[in-house]
Backbone as a chain_set.jsonl record, in Angstrom:
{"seq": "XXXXXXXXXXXXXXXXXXXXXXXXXXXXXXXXXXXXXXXXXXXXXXXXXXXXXXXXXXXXXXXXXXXXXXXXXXXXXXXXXXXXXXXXXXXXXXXXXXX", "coords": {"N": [[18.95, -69.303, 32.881], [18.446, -72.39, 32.171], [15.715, -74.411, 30.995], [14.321, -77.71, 30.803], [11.754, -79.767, 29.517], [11.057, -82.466, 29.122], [8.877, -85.083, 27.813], [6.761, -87.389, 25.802], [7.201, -88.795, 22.558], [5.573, -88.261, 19.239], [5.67, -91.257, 18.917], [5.482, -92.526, 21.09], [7.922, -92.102, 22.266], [10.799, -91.528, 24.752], [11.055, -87.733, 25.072], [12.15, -84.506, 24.328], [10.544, -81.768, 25.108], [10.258, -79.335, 25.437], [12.7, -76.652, 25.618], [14.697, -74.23, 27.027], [14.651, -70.63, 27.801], [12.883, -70.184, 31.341], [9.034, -69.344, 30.865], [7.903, -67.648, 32.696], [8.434, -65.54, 34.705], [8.84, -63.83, 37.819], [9.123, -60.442, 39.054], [9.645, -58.678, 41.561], [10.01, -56.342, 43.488], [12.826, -56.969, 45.917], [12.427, -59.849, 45.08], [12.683, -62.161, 43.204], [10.974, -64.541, 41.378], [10.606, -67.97, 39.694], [8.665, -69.721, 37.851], [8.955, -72.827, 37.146], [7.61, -75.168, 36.45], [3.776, -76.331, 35.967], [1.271, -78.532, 37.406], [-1.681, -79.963, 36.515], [-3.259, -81.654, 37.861], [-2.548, -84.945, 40.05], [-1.39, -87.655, 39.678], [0.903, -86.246, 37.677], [-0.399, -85.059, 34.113], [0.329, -85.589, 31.032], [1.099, -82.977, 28.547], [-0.289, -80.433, 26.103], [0.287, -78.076, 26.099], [2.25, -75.35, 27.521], [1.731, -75.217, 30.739], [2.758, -73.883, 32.854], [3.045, -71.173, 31.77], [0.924, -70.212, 31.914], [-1.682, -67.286, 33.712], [-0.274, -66.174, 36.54], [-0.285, -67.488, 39.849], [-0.482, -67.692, 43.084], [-1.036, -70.096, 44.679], [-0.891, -73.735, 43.966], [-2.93, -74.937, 41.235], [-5.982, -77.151, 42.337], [-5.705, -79.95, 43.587], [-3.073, -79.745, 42.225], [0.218, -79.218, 41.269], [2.828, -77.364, 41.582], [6.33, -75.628, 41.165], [8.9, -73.652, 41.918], [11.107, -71.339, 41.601], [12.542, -69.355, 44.527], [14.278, -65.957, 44.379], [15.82, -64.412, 46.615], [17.062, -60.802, 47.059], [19.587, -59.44, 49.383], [18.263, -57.623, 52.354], [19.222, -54.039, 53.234], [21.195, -51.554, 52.451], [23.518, -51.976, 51.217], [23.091, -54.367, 50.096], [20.528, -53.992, 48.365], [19.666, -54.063, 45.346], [19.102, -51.974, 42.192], [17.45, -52.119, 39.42], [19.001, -50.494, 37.439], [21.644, -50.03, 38.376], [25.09, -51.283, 38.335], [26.057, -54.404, 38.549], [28.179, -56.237, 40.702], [29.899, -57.098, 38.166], [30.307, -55.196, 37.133], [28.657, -54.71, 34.746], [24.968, -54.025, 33.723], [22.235, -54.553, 35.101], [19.337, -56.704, 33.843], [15.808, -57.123, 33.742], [15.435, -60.03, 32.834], [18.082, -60.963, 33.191], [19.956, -63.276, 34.793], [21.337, -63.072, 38.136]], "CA": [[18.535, -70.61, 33.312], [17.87, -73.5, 30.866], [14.535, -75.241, 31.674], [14.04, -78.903, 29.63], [11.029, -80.172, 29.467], [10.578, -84.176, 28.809], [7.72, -85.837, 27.637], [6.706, -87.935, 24.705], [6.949, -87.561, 21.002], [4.05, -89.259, 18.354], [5.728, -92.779, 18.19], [5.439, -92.643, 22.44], [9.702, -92.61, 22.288], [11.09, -90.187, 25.139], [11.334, -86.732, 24.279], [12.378, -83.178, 24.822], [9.533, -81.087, 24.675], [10.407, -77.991, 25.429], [13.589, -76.276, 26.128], [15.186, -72.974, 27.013], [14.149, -70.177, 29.463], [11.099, -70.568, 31.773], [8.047, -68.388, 30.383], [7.194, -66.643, 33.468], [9.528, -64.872, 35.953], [7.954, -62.528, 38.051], [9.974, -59.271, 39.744], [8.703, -57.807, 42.891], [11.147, -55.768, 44.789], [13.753, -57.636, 45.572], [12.19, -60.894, 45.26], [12.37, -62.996, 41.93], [10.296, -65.982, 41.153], [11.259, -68.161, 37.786], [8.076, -70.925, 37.647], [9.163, -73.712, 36.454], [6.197, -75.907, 36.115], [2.909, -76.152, 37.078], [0.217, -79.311, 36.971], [-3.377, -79.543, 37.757], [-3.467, -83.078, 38.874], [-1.995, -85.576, 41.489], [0.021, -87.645, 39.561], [0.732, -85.231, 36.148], [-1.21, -86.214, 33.276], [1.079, -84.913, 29.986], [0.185, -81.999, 28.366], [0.331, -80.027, 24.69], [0.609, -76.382, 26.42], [3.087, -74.99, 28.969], [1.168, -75.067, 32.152], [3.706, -72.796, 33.745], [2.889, -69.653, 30.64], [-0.614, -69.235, 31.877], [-1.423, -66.309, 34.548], [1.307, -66.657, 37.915], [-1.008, -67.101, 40.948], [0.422, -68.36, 44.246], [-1.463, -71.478, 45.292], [-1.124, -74.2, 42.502], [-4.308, -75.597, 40.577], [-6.718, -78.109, 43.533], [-4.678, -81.531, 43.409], [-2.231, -79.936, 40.838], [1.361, -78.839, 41.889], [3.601, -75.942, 41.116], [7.443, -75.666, 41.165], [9.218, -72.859, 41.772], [13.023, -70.55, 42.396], [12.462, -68.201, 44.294], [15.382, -65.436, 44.997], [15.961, -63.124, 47.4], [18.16, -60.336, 47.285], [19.886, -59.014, 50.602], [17.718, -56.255, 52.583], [19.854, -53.065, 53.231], [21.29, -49.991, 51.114], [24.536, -52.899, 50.196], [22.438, -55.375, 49.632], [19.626, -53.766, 47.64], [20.549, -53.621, 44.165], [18.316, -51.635, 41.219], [18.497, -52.887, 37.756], [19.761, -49.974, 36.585], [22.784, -49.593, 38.592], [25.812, -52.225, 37.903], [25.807, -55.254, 39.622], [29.636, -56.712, 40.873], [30.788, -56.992, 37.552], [30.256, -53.461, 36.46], [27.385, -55.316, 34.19], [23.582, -53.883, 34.267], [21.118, -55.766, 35.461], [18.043, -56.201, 32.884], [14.594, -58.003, 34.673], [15.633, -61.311, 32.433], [18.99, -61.684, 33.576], [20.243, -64.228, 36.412], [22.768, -62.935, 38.905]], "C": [[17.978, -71.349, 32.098], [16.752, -74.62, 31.426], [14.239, -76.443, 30.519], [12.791, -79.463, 30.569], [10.681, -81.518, 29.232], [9.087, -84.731, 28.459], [7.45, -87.098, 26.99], [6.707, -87.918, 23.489], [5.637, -88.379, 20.438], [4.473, -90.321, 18.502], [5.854, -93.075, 19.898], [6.743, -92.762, 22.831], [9.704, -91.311, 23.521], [11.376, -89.016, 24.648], [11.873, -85.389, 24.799], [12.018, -82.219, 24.182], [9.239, -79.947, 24.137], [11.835, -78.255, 26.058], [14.049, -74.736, 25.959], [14.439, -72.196, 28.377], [13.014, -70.24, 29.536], [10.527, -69.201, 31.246], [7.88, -67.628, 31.3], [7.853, -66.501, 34.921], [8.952, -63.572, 36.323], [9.087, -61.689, 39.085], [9.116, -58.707, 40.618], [9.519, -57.143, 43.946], [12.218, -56.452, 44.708], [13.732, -58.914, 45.468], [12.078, -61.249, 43.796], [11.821, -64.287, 41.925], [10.264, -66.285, 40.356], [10.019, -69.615, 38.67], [8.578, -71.448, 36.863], [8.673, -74.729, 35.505], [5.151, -76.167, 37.247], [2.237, -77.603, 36.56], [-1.016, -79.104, 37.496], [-3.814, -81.174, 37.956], [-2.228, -83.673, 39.604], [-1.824, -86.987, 40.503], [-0.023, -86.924, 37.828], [0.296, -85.849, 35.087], [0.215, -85.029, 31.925], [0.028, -83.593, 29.249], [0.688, -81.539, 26.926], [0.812, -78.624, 25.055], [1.636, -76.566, 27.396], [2.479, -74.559, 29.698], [1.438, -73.764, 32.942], [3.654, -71.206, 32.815], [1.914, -69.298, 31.465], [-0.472, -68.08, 32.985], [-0.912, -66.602, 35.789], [-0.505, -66.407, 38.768], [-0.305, -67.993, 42.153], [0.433, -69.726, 44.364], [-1.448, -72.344, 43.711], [-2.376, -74.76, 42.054], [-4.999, -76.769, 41.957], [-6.003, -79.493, 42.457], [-3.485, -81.242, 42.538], [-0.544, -79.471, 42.33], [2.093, -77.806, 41.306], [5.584, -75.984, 41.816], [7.994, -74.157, 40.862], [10.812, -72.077, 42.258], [12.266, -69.554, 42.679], [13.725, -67.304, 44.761], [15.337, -64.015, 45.506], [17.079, -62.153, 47.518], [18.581, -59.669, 49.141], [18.911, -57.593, 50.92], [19.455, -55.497, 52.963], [20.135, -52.07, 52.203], [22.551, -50.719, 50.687], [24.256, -53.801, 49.625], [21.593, -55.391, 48.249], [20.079, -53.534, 46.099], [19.314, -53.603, 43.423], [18.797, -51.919, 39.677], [18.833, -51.899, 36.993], [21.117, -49.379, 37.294], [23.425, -50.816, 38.559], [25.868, -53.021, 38.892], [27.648, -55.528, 39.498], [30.423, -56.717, 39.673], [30.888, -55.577, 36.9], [29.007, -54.114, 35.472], [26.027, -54.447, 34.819], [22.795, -54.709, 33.949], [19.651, -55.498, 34.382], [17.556, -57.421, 33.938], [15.019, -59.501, 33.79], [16.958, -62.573, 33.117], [19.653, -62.562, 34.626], [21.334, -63.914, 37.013], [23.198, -64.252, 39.684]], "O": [[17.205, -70.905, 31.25], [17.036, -75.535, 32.199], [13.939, -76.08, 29.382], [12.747, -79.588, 31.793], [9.455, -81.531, 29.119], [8.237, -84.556, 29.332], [7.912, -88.061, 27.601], [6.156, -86.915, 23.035], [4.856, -89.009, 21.15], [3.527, -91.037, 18.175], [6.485, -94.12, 20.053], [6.923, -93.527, 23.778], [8.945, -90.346, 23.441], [12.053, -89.087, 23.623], [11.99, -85.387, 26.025], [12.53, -81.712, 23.183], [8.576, -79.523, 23.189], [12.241, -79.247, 26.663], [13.814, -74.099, 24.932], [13.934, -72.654, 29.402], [12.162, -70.32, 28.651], [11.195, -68.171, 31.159], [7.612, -66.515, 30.848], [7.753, -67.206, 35.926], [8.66, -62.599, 35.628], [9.826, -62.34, 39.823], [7.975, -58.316, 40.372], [9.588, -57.491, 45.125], [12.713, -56.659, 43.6], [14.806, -59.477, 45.683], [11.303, -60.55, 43.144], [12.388, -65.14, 42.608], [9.932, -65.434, 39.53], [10.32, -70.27, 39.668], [8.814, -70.896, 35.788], [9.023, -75.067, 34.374], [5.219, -76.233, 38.474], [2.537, -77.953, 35.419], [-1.41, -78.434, 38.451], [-4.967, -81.504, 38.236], [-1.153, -83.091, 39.749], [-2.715, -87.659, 41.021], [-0.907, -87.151, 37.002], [0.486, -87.057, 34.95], [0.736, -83.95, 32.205], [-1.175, -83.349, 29.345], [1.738, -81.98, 26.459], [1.665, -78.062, 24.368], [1.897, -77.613, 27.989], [2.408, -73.332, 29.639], [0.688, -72.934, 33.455], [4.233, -70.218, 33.265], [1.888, -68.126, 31.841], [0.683, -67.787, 33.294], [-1.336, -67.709, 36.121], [-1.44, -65.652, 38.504], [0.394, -68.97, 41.885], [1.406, -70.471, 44.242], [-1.825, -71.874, 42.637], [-2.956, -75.161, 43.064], [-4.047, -77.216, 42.597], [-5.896, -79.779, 41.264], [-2.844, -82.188, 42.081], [-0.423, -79.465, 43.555], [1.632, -77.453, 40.22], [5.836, -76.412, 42.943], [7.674, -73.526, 39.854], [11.438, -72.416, 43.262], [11.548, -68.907, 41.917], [14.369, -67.883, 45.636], [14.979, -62.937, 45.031], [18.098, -62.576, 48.065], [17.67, -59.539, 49.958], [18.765, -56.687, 50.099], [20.524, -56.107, 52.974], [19.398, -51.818, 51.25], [22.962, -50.216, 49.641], [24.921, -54.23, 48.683], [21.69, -56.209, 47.335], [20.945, -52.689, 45.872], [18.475, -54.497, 43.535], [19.861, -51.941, 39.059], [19.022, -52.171, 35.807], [21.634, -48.359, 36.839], [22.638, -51.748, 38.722], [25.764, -52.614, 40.049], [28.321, -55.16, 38.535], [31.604, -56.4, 39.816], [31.781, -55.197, 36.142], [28.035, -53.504, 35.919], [25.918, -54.191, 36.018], [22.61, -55.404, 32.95], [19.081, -54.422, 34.2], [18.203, -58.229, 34.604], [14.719, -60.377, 34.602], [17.032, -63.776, 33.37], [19.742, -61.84, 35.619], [22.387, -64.376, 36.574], [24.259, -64.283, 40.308]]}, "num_chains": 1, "name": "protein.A"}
């Protein structure tokens, strides 16, 4: 996944802040969650850090907001897939990669 970031640069021109994969994808069984971004106010104030690096907690910041994928794999024993056995393409699954 390619995550772009927008903001501003020094001369206040649009910009692109950040780019590439999100910092913090969390694995839990078969559940993946890729934050995207997070704010801690109501309407986003710009920022110099990535919001979305700091420590994952559910609820987002009081007035802020949080953005998130989350993916579920199928329950069952066809469904369930471990990242070290091959996923459809004969490929193994590492915790980074996106099926």
């Amino acid at each position: 996944m390619n995550r772009v970031v927008t903001g501003y640069d020094e001369n206040g021109s649009p910009a692109i802040i950040r780019q590439g994969e999100p910092p913090t994808v969390m694995h839990a069984g078969r559940y993946v969650t890729t934050e995207l971004w997070v704010t801690d106010s109501t309407p986003p104030r710009a920022a110099d850090t990535d919001t979305s690096a700091r420590a994952w907690q559910l609820e987002p910041p009081p007035a802020g907001t949080c953005f998130r994928i989350v993916e579920i794999a199928p329950a069952g024993d066809e469904g369930e897939q471990d990242e070290n056995q091959p996923d459809g393409d004969g490929d193994r699954i590492s915790p980074g990669r996106r099926r």
